[in-house]
C-alpha positions in Angstrom: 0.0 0.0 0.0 1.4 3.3 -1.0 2.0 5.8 1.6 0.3 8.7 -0.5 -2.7 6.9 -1.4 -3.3 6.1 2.4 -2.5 9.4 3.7 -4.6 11.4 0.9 -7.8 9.0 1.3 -7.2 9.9 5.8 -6.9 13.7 5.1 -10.3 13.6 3.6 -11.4 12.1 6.4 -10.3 13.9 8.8 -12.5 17.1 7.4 -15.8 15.2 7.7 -17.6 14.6 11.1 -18.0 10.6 11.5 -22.1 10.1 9.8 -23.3 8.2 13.0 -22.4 10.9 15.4 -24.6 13.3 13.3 -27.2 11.0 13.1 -27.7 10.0 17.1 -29.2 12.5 19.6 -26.4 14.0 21.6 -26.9 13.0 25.3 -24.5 15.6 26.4 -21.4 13.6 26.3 -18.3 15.3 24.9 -17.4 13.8 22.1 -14.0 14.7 19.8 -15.1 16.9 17.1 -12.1 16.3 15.2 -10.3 12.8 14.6 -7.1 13.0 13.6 -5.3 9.9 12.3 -1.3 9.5 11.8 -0.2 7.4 9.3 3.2 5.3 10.2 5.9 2.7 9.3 5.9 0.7 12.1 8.9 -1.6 13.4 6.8 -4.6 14.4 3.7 -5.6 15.4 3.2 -8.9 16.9 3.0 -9.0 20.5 3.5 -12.7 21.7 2.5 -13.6 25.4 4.4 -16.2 27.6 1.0 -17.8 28.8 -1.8 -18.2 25.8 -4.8 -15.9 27.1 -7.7 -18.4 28.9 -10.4 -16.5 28.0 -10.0 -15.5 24.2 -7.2 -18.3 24.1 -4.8 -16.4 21.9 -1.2 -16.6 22.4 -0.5 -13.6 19.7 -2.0 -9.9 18.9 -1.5 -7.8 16.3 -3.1 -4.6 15.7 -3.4 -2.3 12.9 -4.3 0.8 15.1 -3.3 2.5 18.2 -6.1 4.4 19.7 -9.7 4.1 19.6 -12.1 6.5 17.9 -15.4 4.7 20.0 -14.5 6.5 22.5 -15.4 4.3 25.1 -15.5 6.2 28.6 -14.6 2.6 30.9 -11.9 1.3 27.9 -8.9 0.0 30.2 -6.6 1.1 27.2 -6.6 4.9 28.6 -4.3 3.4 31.5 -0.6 5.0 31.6 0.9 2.2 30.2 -1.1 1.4 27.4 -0.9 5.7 25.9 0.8 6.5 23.0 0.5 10.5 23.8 0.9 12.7 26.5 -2.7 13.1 26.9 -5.6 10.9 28.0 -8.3 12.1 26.1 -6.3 12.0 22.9 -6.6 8.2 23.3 -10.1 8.6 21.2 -9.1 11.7 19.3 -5.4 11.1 17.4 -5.5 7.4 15.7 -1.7 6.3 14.6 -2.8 4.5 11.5 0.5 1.2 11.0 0.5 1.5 7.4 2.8 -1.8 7.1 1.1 -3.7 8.9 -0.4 -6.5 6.7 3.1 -6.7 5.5 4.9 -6.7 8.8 2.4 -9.8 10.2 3.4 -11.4 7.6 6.8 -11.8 8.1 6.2 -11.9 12.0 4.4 -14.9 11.8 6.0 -17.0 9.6 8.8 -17.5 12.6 6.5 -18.2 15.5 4.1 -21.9 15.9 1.0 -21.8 14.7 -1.7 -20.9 17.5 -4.8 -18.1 18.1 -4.1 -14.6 17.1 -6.6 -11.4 18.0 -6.3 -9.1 15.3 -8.4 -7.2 13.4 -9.7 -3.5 14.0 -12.9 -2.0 12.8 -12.8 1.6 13.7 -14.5 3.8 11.0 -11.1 4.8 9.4 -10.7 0.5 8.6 -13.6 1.3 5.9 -11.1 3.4 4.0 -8.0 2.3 4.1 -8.5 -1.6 4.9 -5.6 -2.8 6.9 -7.8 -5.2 8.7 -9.1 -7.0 5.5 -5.0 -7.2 4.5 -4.0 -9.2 8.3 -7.3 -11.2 7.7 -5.9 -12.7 4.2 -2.6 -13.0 5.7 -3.8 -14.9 8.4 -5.9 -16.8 6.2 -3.2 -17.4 3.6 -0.5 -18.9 6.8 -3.8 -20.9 8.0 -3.3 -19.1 11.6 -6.8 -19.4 13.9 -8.2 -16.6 15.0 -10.0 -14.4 17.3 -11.7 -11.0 16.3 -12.9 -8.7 19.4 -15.5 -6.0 18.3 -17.7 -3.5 18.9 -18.9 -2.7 15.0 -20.8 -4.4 12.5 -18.9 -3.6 10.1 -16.5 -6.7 10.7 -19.3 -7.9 8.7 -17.2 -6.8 5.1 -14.5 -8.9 5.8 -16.9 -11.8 6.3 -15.7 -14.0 3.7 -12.5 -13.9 4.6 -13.1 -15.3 8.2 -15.3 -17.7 6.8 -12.4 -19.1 5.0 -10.2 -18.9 7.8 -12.7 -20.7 9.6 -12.8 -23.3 7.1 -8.7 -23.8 7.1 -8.8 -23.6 10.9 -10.7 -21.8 13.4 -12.4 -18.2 13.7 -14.5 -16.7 16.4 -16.0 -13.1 16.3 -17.2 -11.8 19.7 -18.9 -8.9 20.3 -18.4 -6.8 23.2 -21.5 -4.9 25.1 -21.5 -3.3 28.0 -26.1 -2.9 27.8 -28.3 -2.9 25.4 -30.1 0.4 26.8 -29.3 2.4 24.0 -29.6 5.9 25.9 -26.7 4.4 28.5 -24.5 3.2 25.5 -25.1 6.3 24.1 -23.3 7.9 26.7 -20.9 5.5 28.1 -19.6 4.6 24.4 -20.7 7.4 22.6 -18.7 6.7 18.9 -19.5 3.0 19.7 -22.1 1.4 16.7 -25.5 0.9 18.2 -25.9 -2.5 20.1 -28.5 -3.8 17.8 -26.3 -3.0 15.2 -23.8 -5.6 16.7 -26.6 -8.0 17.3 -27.9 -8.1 13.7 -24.1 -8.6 12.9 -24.0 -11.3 15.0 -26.8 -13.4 13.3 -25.3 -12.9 10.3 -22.0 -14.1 11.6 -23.7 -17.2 13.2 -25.9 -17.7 9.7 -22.5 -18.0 8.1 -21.6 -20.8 10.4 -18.7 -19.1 12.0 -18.3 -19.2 16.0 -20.0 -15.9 18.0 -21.0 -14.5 20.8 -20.7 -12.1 23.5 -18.2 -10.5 25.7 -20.4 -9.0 28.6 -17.8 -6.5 29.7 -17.2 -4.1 31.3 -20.2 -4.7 33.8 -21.0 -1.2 35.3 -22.2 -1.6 38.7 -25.3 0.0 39.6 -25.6 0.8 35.8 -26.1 -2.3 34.3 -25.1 -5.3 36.7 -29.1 -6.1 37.7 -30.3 -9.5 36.8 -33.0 -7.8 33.9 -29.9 -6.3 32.1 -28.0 -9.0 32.0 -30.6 -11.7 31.1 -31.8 -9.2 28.2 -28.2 -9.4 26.6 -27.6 -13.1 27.3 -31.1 -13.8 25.7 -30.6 -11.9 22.8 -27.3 -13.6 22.3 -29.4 -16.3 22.1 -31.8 -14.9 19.9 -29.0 -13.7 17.3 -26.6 -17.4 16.8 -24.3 -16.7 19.6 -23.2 -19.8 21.3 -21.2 -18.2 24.3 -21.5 -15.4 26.9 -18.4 -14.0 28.7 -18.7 -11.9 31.9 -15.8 -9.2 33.1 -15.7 -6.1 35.5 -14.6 -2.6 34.9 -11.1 -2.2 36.1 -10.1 1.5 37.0 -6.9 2.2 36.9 -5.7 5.9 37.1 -6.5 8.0 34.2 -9.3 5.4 33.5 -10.4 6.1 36.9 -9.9 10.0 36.8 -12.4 9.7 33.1 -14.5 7.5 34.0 -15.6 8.9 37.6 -16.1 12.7 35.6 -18.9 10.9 33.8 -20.3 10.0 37.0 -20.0 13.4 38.0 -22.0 14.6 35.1 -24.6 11.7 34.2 -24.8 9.6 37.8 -23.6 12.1 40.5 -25.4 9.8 43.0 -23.2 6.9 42.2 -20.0 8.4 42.9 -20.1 7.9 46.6 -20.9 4.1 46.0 -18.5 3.8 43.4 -16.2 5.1 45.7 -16.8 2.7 48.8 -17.2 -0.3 46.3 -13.8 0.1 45.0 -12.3 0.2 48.4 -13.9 -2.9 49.5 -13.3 -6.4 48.2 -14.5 -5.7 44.3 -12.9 -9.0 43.1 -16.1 -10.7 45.1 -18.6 -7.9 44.1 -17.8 -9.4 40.5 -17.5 -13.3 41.2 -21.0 -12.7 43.0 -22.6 -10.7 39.3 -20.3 -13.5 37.4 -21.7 -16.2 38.7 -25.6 -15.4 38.2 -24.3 -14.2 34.6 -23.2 -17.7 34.6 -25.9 -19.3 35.8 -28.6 -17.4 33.4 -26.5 -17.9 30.6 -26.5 -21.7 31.4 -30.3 -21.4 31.7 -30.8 -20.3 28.2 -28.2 -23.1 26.8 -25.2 -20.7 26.2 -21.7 -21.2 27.3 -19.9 -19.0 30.2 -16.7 -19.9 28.1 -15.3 -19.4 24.7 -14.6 -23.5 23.2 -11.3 -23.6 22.7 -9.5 -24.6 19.1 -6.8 -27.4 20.2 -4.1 -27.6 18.0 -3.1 -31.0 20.5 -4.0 -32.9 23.3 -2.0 -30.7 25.9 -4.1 -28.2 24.7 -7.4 -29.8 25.1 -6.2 -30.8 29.3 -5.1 -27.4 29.8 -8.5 -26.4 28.4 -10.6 -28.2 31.3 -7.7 -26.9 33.9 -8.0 -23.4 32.7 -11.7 -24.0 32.9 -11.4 -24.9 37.0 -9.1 -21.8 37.1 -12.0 -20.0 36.1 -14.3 -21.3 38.4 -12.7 -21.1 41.9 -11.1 -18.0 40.9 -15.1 -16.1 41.6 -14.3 -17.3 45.3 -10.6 -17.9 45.7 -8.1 -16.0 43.5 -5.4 -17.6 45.2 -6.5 -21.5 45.2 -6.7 -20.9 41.9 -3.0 -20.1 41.0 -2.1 -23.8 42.4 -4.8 -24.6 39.2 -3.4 -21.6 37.1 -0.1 -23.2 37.5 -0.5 -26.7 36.4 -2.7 -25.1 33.5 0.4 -23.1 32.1 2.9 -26.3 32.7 0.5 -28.7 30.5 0.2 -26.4 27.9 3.5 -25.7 27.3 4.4 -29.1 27.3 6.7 -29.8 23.7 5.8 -34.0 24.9 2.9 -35.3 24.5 1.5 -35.3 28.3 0.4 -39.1 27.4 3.8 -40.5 27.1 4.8 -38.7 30.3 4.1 -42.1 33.0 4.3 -39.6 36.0 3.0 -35.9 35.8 4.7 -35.7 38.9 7.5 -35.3 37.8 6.9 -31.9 36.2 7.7 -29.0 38.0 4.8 -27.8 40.2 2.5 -30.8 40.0 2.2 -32.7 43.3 0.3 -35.9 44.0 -3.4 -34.1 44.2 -3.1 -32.1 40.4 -1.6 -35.1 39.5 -4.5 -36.7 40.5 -7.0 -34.3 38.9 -4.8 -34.3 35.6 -5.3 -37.7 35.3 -9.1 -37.9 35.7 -9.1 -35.1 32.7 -7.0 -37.2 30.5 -9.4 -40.5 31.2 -12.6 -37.8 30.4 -10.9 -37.0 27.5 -10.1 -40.4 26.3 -13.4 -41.5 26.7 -15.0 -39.0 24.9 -12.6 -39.1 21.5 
């Protein structure tokens, strides 16, 4: 991709107010009036983690963006250490557009083992210059699974593409929400498509035959953490293909905190001080307590509380079921579940087969009780091939 034709089609844009936020009522949110995106050659772009992810299950990331023009008022990327300006609030308003990037995950990939990748970036500047559709085909083309996180239907023009990758491997779309009120996405994500948008996006995902569903996070206590919310999104999950639910918090974390408490100020000033006395308190349990009746409705309605993992080998598929106990005793006892955490990470980085290993005991960290519980997962497994 030429660096003129790139940069000439994003000055354009940048003179033109995005269409949707002169369509929607504004709710008195501030929202940038003026986007502007940087085009760059970047260095590299694959970010490889020690530990594959347990919920989305990817071991790589690659993104064609930095910066988000949805403008999300909760998004944990406004942190410090995830900033690439001086400024906050810029997060949402300067885009740094990685002009190489197709060609840069390309290379990248070809010296790392095969295994899930999150890529993929539909802001509204990835309807006119693409580089999201380029990383799909590339990933495609090295027969790499992946996993797309979104919050806009228009993931839906690269649909083909995932469908073959789907077909050569594995592909899973999920779509986050924080509601479905549209007047309180309106304000906490103001640049953010509509959720029904997403929704209708995700039937024609699940009509494709390509694994969706939801990412129910951030929560927002005493926004939308009752019951009714949260049954309303599971059930039209349900309703639109989706085949999983996933349940997070809202982590606050300085300037994420100093942002996201303003708009308390201005929109739920009677929230602040419970905000305030909730996140001195234990919030880790207020969210295992919302998580697990998130869990238990989404079972009710035949959904998963976990994304299916794609097992590349059998290590894989164990460290799938301990990852899965991780998860569970980790809504009552973050630290009894490191022991599981532990043995988890061990498995699946196993190069051996873990079947032609006669005592798990004898890898590092496994005593006689994990050793015990590995085996029962390997004897489920067998069964079940």
């Amino acid at each position: 991709m030429k660096q003129t034709t790139l940069d000439g089609g994003l000055e354009g844009k940048n003179k033109n107010k995005n269409k949707e936020k002169e369509e929607e009522k504004d709710k008195g949110i501030e929202k940038p009036e003026r986007v502007e995106y940087r085009v760059y050659k970047a260095k590299r772009i694959l970010n490889k983690y020690k530990h594959a992810d347990s919920w989305f299950w990817n071991r790589y990331s690659a993104h064609p963006y930095v910066g988000c023009e949805h403008a999300c008022e909760y998004c944990y990327a406004r942190a410090d250490k995830y900033l690439h300006t001086d400024r906050p609030d810029d997060f949402s308003r300067i885009i740094k557009v990685k002009r190489n990037a197709p060609e840069l995950l390309r290379k990248e990939l070809q010296n790392v083992r095969k295994d899930v990748i999150v890529t993929a970036d539909y802001q509204p500047v990835e309807s006119k210059v693409g580089l999201s559709r380029k990383m799909l085909e590339v990933v495609r083309n090295l027969e790499f699974p992946v996993h797309v996180v979104e919050k806009s239907d228009l993931v839906l023009k690269d649909l083909d593409v995932l469908k073959e990758i789907h077909e050569k491997s594995w592909a899973c779309i999920s779509f986050s929400f924080s509601t479905l009120d549209e007047d309180v996405s309106r304000i906490v994500e103001p640049i953010a498509p509509l959720p029904r948008k997403r929704l209708k996006a995700m039937r024609k995902i699940a009509d494709a035959g390509v694994l969706t569903g939801a990412n129910l996070m951030p929560i927002l206590p005493f926004i939308t953490d009752s019951e009714e919310m949260m049954e309303d999104v599971i059930r039209q999950v349900k309703n639109c293909g989706g085949t999983f639910v996933l349940v997070g918090g809202l982590t606050l974390d300085d300037n994420v905190r100093t942002r996201y408490f303003r708009l308390l100020k201005n929109r739920f000033p009677q929230l602040l001080p419970k905000y305030e006395n909730l996140y001195k308190s234990d919030i880790q349990k207020h969210y295992g307590t919302i998580s697990e009746k998130a869990g238990e409705i989404t079972r009710q309605y035949g959904l998963k509380d976990r994304i299916p993992r794609y097992c590349l080998n059998f290590n894989q598929k164990v460290a799938e079921k301990l990852f899965d106990t991780v998860y569970r005793i980790e809504l009552k006892d973050s630290k009894r579940a490191w022991v599981f955490r532990k043995a988890a990470w061990q498995v699946d980085e196993l190069e051996k087969d873990i079947r032609g290993i006669k005592d798990v005991r004898t890898l590092p960290g496994i005593g006689e009780k994990m050793a015990r519980v590995i085996k029962e997962i390997m004897e489920e497994l067998k069964e079940n091939e």
